[in-house]
C-alpha positions as CSV (number, residue, x, y, z in Angstrom):
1,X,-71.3,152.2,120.8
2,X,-68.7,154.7,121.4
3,X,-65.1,154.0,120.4
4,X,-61.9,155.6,119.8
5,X,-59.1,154.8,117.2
6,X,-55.3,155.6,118.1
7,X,-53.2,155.3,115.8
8,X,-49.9,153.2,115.4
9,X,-48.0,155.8,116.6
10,X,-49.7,157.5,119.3
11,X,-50.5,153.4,120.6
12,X,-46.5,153.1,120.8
13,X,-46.0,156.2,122.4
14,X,-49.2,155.0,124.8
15,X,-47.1,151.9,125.5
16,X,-43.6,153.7,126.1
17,X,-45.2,156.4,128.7
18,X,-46.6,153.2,130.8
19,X,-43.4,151.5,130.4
20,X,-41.7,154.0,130.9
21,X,-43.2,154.8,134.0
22,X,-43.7,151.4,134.9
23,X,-47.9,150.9,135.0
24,X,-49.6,147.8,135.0
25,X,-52.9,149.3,133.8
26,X,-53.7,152.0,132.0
27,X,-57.9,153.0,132.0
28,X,-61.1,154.3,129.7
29,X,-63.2,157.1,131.9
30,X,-65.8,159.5,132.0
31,X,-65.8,162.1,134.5
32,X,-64.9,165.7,133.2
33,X,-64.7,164.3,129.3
34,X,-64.1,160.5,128.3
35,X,-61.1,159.9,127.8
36,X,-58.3,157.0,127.4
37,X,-55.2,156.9,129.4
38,X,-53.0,156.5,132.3
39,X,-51.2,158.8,134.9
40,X,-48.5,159.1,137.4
41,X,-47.2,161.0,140.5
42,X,-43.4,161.3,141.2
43,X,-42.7,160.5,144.6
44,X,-40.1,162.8,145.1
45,X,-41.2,166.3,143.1
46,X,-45.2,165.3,143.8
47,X,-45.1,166.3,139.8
48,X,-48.3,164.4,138.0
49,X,-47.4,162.8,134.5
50,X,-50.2,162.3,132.4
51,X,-51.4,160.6,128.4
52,X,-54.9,161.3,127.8
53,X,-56.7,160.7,124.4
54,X,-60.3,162.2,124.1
55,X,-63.3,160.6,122.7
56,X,-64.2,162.7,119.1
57,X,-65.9,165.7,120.8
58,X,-65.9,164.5,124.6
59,X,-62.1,166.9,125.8
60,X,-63.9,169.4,127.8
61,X,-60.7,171.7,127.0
62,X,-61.6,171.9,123.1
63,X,-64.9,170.9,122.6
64,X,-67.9,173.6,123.7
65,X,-70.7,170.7,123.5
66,X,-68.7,167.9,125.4
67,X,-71.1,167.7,128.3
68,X,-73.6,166.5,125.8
69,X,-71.5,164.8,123.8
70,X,-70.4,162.9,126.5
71,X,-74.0,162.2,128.5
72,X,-75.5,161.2,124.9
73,X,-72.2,158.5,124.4
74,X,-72.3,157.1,127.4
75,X,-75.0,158.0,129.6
76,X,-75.0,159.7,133.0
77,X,-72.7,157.9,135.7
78,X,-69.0,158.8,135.6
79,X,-66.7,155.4,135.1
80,X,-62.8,154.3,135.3
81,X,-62.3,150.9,133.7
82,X,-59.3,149.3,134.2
83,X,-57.2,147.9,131.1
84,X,-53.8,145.6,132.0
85,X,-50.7,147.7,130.6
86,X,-49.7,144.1,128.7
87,X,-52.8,144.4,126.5
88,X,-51.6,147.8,125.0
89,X,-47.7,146.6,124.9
90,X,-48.9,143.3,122.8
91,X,-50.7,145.7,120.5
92,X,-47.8,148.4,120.2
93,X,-45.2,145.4,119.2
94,X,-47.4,144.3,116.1
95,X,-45.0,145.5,113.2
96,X,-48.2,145.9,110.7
97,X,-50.2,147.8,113.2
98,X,-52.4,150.7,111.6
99,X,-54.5,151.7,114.4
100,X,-56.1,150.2,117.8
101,X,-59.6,150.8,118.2
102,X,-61.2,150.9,122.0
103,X,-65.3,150.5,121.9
104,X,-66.8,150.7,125.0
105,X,-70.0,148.7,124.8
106,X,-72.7,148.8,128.0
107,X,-71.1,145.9,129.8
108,X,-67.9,145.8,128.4
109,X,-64.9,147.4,126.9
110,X,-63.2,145.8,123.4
111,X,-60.0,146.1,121.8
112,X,-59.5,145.5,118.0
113,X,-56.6,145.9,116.0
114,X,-56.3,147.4,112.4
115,X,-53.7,146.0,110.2
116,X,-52.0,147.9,107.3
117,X,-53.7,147.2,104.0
118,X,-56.4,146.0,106.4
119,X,-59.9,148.6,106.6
């Protein structure tokens, strides 16, 4: 099952851009990569804000194989899953947080926490 692991620090900085920007989801996708995150347009400049994090070898900007990579994680069909914004906040305020880890299994998508001390 393919999963990706942020770590405390970029899962705060996750939170603060959706507050920040006021989101109530955020989303897992496969299009052109697979990728976590969540975007914005300004109304007034039409200026697109934007935190992605790639799946290990799926950012199509880095990685030479990540048509493969991505076809052999998680098949053919492109997705967007919705994730509620108050998921990731509750997860950014625990104070032993280590990492979050986001596995997207065939028929669902799962959200584990790793506490310090904790492997």
């Amino acid at each position: 099952m393919p999963q990706i692991t942020l770590t405390a620090l970029q899962v705060r900085k996750f939170s603060k851009f959706c507050k920040d920007h006021r989101l109530e989801q955020f989303f897992v996708a496969k299009d052109h990569g697979a990728y976590v995150g969540a975007t914005k347009r300004d109304e007034d400049t039409n200026e697109l804000h934007r935190i992605i994090f790639y799946f290990k070898g799926c950012d199509p900007n880095k990685d030479k194989d990540c048509w493969n990579t991505q076809q052999d994680k998680f098949g053919g069909d492109d997705f967007v899953d919705l994730i509620p914004a108050s998921d990731l906040h509750n997860v950014a305020k625990e104070k032993a947080l280590d990492a979050m880890v986001i596995i997207v299994k065939r028929s669902s998508i799962e959200i584990r926490t790793r506490r310090k001390g904790n492997a």
